[in-house]
N, C-alpha and C positions, 0 to 999 in steps of 0.2 A: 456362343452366348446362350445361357439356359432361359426360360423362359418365366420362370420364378427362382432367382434368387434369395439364399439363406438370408432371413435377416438379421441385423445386427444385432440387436439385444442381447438376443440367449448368448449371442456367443461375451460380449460383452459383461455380461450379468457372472460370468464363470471366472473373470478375471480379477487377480488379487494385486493392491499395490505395496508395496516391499515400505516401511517407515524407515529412515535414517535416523543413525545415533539422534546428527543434528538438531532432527525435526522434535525429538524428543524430550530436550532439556527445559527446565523448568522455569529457566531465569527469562523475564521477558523484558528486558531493555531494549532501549533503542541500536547497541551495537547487534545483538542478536539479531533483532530486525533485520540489521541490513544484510548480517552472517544469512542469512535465510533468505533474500531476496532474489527472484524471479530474473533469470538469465534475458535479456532482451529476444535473443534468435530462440530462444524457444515462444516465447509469446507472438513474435514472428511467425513462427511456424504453427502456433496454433489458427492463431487468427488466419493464414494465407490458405490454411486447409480449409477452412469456414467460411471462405468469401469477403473476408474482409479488408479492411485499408488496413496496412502497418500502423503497431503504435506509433505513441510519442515517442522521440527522444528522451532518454534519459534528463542528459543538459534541458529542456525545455522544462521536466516536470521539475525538477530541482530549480529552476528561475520561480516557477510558480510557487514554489515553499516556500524561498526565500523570503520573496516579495511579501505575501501573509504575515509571514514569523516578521519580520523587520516591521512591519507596519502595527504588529500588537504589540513588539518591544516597546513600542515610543510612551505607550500607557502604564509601562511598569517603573514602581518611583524605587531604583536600585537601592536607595541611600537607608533603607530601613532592614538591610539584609546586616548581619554581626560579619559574616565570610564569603567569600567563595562557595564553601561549601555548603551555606546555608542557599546561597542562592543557587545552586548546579541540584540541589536537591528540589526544591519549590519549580525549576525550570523541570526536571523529572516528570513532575508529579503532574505539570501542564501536557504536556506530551502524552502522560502514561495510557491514555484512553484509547487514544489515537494509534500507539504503536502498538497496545493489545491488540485491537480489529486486526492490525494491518499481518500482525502474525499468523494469527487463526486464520484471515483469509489468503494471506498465502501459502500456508499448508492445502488449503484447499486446491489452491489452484494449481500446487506441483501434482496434488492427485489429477486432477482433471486431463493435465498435461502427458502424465505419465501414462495414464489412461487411453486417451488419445491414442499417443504411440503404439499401446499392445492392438488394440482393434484395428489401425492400418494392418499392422504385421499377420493379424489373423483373420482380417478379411481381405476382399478385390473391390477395386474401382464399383465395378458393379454393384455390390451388395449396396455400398455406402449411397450409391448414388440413387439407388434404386425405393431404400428405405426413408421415408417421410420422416416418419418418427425422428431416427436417430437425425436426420439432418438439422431440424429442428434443438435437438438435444445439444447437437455440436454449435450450433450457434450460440444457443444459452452459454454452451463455457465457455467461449471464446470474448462472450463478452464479460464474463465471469474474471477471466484474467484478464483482461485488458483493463479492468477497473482496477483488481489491485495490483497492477504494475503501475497505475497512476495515482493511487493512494500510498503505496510504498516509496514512490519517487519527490510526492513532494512530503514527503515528510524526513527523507536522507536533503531535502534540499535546505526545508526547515530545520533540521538539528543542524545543519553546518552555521546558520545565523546564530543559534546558539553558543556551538563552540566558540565561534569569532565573540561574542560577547563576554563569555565567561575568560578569555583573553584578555581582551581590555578591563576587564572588573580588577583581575588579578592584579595587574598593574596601575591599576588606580585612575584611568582615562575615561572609566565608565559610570561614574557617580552621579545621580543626577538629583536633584534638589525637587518634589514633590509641589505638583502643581496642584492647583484644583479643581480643573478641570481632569484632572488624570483619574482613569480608574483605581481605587485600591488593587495593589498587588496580588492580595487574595481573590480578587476576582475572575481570573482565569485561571486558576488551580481546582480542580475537579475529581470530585472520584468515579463521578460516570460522566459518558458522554455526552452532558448535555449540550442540545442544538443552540447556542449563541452566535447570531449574525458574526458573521468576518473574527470567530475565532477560531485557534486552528482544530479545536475541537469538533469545533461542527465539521466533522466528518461528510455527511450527507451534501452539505455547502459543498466543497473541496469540490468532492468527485462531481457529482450533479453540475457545477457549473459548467464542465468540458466535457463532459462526455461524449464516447465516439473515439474516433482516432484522428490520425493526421497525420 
């Protein structure tokens, strides 16, 4: 055992992380999203190298989407859409805030991840353990991916209440007659992400309610 220890940084600071085709493409949909979504045993792996609890379950954060998404459905009056397509477009566009963030911050956190890996590989027990700094640093990512693996998950949880809906629209089971008590349709279609109570927009809601692991 030496008695000072290289620390992590520099050696850190030298390392490059490699972009995939994938990470690359322009199109930001929510299938893309999930094309790009955060392997669970690596967030595992980050977080267990950092001292942390395992994530969620997958199934858990997609129950949480659902539940969201199905309970903002009930305020939208379907019967003012022309098609299918008019309304798979308008459902898009509520979503689209949402599944931006959740790409960009998962790119982030495959770097983080990736990152991660190289500094095991080119350091020892020692240095990592020895270095304040970086342990501190490793914590930040680890909670870094833990948030969007649970921002990514309920939002694959929330698009499936979606598909299921745009199912029964097709078929004509989904029609519903415009209350007055119901929000305007346009009312949760957004071009930024503005913070609205218990919409699935509000982003900061979502994650901020659970945060942590489990």
């Amino acid at each position: 055992m030496t008695d000072n220890p290289a620390p992590v940084e520099p050696i850190a600071d030298a390392l490059t992380v490699a972009r995939f085709p994938l990470e690359r493409r322009k199109a930001r949909s929510v299938e893309f999203m999930q094309m790009l979504s955060l392997d669970r045993d690596d967030v595992v792996e980050v977080m267990k190298e950092a001292g942390q609890k395992p994530p969620y379950a997958l199934s858990t954060l997609k129950r949480e989407g659902a539940r969201e998404v199905r309970s903002r459905l009930r305020e939208w009056d379907l019967s003012v859409f022309a098609d299918a397509a008019e309304l798979e477009d308008a459902l898009r566009a509520w979503f689209q805030p949402a599944v931006t963030l959740a790409i960009s911050e998962t790119a982030e956190a495959r770097d983080l991840i990736i990152r991660e890996r190289q500094i095991r590989l080119a350091t020892n027990v020692e240095q990592r353990l020895m270095d304040t700094a970086y342990r501190q640093q490793r914590a930040l990512a680890a909670q870094q991916v833990s948030e969007t693996w649970i921002l990514s998950g309920r939002i694959i949880g929330g698009w499936e209440v979606v598909i299921a809906c745009l199912e029964r629209y097709r078929e004509g089971r989904h029609v519903r007659k415009a209350k007055s008590e119901m929000l305007p349709v346009s009312a949760p279609v957004q071009s930024e992400p503005v913070v609205q109570d218990g919409n699935v927009v509000s982003l900061g809601a979502w994650r901020n309610r659970s945060k942590g692991t489990g």
